[in-house]
Every structure is written in structure tokens, then in C-alpha cells.
N, C-alpha and C positions, 0 to 999 in steps of 0.2 A: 546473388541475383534477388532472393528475397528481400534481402535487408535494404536493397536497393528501390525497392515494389513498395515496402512499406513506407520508407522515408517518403516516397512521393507522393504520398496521403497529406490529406489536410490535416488531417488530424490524429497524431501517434506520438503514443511517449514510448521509450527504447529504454529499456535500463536490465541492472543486472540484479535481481530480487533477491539470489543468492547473498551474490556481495554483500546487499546495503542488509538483507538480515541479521547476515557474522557481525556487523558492524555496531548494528546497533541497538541489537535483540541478542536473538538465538538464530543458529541455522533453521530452524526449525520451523520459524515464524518468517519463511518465504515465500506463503500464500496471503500471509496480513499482509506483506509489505506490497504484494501485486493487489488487495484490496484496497489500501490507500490510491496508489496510481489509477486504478479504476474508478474510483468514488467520485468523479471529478464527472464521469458521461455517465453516471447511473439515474441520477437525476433523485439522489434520496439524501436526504442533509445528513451531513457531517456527523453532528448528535445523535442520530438514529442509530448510525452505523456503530458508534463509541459503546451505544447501549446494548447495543444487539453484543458486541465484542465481552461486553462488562455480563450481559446475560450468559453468555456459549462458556465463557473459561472462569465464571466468577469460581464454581464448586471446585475449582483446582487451586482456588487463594490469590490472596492480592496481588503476591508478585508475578505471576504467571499472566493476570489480567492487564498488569502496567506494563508486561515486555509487549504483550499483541497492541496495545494503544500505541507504546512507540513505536512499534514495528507500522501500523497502519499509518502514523502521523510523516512517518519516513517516506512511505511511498506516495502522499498523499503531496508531501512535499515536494516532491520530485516533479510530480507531475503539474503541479502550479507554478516552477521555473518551466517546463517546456510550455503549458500552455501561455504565461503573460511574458515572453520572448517579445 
């Protein structure tokens, strides 16, 4: 019944944060990837958010900083196939 509620929004992306994390991160970076799908109605660019990402995990090293970018760019993309449908 929820999932039903929601769809009949104008505006909702549905996705499995999990999933596309394993996928193409780390499980772990399941909150980057719902910031990506979010960044879309936050109303704050893109590059903000890469930097702000590149500031929060840079002290854990590079590779750590380029899984949450792809992790963000993943959900990020997601939700630019629901929104230009």
C-alpha cells in the first residue's frame, strides 16, 4: 500500500541503495548513493556536493573519496533516468 502511495507522487525515485552500492562502491556507501538520488530536489549543484564528499572522506585517502563519488554519481544517475522519463 505504501509503495502504491508513493508512486502516485509526482515526484519520486524508488531504487535499491543497497543494490546499486554492492554494485558499484561498497555496501557501505548506501547513504552516498541515496545522496546522489536526492541531489536532484536539494537545489545545491552537483560540485558542491563532490566537494563537500571530497572534504568529509578526503583524510581516509583517495580511494575511499572515489568510491563515495561513484557511489553519489550512481544514485545521482538513477534519479535523472526517473526524472527525464
Amino acid at each position: 500500500e505504501l509503495l502504491d502511495r508513493i508512486k502516485a507522487l509526482d515526484h519520486h525515485v524508488s531504487l535499491d541503495v543497497d543494490a546499486i552500492a554492492k554494485e558499484v562502491a561498497s555496501p557501505r556507501a548506501a547513504n552516498i548513493v541515496l545522496l546522489g538520488a536526492a541531489s536532484p530536489f536539494l537545489g545545491i549543484e552537483v560540485e558542491k556536493i563532490e566537494d563537500g564528499i571530497r572534504n568529509v572522506f578526503g583524510r581516509k585517502g583517495e580511494a575511499i573519496v572515489e568510491m563515495n563519488l561513484k557511489a553519489f554519481r550512481a544514485g545521482l544517475e538513477v534519479a535523472d533516468k526517473h526524472i527525464n522519463k
